[in-house]
N, C-alpha and C positions, 0 to 999 in steps of 0.2 A: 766411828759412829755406830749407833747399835742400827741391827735391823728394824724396821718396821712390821716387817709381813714373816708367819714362823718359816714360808720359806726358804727365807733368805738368813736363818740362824741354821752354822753348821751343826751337824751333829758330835757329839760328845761321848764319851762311857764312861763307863761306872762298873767296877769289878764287885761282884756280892758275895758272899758265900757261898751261895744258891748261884751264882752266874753272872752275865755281864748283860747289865741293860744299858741301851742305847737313850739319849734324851738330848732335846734341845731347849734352851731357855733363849727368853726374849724379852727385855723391861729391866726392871731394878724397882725397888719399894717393899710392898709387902709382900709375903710369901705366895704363889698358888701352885699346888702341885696337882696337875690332870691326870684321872683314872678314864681309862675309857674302857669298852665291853669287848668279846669276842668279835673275831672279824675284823674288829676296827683296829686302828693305831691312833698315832698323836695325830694325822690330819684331820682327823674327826673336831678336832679343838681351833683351826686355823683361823675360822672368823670371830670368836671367842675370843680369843690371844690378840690377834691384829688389834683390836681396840684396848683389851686391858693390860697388853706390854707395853704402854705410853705410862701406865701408874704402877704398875706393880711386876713382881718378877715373877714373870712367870714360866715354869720347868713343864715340859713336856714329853715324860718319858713313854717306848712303846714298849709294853709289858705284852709277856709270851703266851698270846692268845687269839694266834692264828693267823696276824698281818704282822707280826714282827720278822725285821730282814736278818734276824741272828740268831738261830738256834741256840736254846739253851745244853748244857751237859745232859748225859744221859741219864744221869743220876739226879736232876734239880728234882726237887718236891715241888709238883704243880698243883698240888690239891688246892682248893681254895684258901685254908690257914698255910700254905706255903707261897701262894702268890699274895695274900694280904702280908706276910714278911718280905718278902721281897718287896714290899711299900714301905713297907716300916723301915728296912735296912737301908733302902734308898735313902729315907730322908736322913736316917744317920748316917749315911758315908760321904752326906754332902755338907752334914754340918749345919742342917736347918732346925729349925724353930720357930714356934708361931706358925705354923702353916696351916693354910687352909686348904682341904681338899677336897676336890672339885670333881663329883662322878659321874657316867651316864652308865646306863645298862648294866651289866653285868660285875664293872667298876664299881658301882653301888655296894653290890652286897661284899666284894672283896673291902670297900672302906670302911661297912659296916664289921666284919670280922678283925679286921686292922686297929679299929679304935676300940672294940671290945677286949684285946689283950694289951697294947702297948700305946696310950693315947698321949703318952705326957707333952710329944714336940707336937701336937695336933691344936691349933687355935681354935678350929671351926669346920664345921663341914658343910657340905651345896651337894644335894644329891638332886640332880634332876632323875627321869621315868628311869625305874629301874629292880631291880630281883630284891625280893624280901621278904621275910616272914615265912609262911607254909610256898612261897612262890619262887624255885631258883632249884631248877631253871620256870618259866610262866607253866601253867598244862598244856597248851598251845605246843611247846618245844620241850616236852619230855624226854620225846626218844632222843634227842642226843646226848643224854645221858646214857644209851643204851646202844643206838646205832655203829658209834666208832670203837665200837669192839669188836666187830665184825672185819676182817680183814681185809684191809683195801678199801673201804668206806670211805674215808678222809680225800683219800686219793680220788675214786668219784664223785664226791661233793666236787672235787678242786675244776676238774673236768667238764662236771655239767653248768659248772660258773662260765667256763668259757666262752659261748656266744653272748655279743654284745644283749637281747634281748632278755639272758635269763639273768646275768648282771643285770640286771635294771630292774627285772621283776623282784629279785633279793633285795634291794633296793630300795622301792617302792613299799614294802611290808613295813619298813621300821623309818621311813621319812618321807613325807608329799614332799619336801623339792629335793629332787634326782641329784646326787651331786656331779661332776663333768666326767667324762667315760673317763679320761686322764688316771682322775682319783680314786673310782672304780677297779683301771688297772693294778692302779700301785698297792690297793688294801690285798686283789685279791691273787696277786704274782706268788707272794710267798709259798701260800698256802699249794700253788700249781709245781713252782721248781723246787722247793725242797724239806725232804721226809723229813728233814727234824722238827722243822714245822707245824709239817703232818701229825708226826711224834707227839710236841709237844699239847696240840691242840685236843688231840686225843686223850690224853692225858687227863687234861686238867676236865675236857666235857666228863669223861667219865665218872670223877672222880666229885661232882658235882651232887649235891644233897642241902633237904631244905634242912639238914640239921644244924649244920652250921649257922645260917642267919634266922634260924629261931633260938638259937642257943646266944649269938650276939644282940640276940632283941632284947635279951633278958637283963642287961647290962646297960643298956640306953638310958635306965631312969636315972644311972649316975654320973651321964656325962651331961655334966652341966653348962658345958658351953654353948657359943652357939651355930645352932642349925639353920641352915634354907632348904624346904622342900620347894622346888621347883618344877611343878610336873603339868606335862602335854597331856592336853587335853581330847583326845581325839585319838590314841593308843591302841593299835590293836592286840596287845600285849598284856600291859601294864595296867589295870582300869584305875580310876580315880578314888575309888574305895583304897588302894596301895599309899597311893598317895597321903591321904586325911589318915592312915591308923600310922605310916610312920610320924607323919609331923607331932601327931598326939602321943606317942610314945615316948616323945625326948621332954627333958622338962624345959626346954629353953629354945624352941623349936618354932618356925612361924611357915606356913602354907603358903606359897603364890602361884595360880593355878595358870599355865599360859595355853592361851586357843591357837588351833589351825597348826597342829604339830603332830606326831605318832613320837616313837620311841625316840627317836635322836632328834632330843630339843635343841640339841648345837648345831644341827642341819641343816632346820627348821625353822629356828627362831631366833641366831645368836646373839642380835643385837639387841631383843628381848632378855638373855639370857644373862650376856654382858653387864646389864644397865642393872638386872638384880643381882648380883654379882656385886658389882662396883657399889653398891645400894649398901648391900649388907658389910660388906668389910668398910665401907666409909669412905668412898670418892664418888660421884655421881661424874659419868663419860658419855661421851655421844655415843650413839649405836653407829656401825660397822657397816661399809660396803660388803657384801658378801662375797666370795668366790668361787 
């Protein structure tokens, strides 16, 4: 019997050029493949998933952006055009097509570099609040483009995460509801026990530039498939002008603006999220107990 809840799907790998990502799927149907942002992993996606792996298959890989449990080589290219291939290479080493990929944060602007160079297995995209245009990283969080260069930085961010309180204040910045300390621990353990982590994460913030996703904005009027912008309303990050100039950028693109969210509309809102989701690829599903 399949799982229900992502859970309860074991995890999997996948060997890439660039390194070995971890993922787990849950459902069978149509494609969705989950980008999530720095910081986070695939549980970011869990009340999302719980409802739409009853219609569709859904793959939940965690890409090395600072809550991933498996360091990459020392040598993987973590720039952002090397973590949007490592998307790309994903979905060709699993042999998919038609897929639709599904972003929040920071995941955004790697989908948006990802389908400006190699978009043929790509059906569609769902980008909920997230990095684009002159914005990535937002002006709000610049200097971590700059901070983890400084030695040992990474390692005191990891540190000052530790009491239960500054967890929650980090937290609090990118979602009104908290998610359980539980999950808290488990995005932010990595990042505390081990340097490759550290390594990688450093990395790829460094190496971060809004040239990239101004240079893939330029490419959007020729992907003609189709788009969902999905974007929280209430953002302290991402303002809703982000919103309205990506949806108008793509020529097959439609706005649905959702209230009472910050950055992580999958936090915040899943069952909201879910239902547009389900909407736009073509099954209409109940909304989700949350976890």
């Amino acid at each position: 019997m399949s799982p229900t809840h992502l859970a309860s799907a074991p995890f999997q790998s996948v060997a890439l050029p660039g390194g070995t990502i971890r993922y787990r799927e849950l459902g069978s149907g149509p494609t969705l493949v989950f980008v999530h942002g720095i910081f986070m992993n695939g549980s970011l996606w869990r009340n999302v998933v719980g409802v739409l792996g009853g219609r569709y298959r859904c793959i939940v890989p965690e890409w090395p952006l600072g809550a991933h449990q498996q360091a990459m080589p020392l040598e993987a290219d973590l720039t952002p055009p090397g973590v949007a291939n490592l998307i790309l290479d994903f979905i060709a080493a699993l042999e998919l097509h038609d897929v639709t990929l599904v972003a929040s944060d920071t995941g955004g602007a790697l989908c948006q570099i990802a389908i400006a160079s190699r978009p043929a297995r790509v059906r569609a995209l769902v980008l909920t609040n997230c990095d684009s245009f002159d914005h990535f990283f937002p002006p709000s969080l610049r200097a971590f483009q700059v901070l983890p260069r400084i030695p040992g930085f990474t390692w005191l961010l990891a540190q000052a995460l530790r009491p239960a309180f500054a967890r929650r204040a980090f937290a609090r910045s990118v979602a009104k509801r908290i998610p359980a300390e539980a999950l808290l621990e488990v995005l932010l353990e990595p990042l505390r026990g081990d340097a490759g982590v550290r390594r990688d994460l450093r990395k790829f913030c460094t190496s971060v530039s809004n040239r990239y996703t101004l240079e893939a904005a330029r490419t959007f009027g020729a992907f003609d498939r189709p788009v969902l912008v999905a974007w929280g309303q209430n953002d302290w990050f991402f303002p809703k002008s982000d919103g309205r100039r990506l949806a108008e950028s793509f020529p097959n693109a439609r706005l649905e603006t959702i209230e009472d969210c910050r950055t992580l509309v999958p936090e915040d809102q899943p069952g909201r999220l879910a239902t547009l989701i389900a909407e736009f690829v073509g099954t209409k599903v109940a909304e989700p107990q949350t976890v």
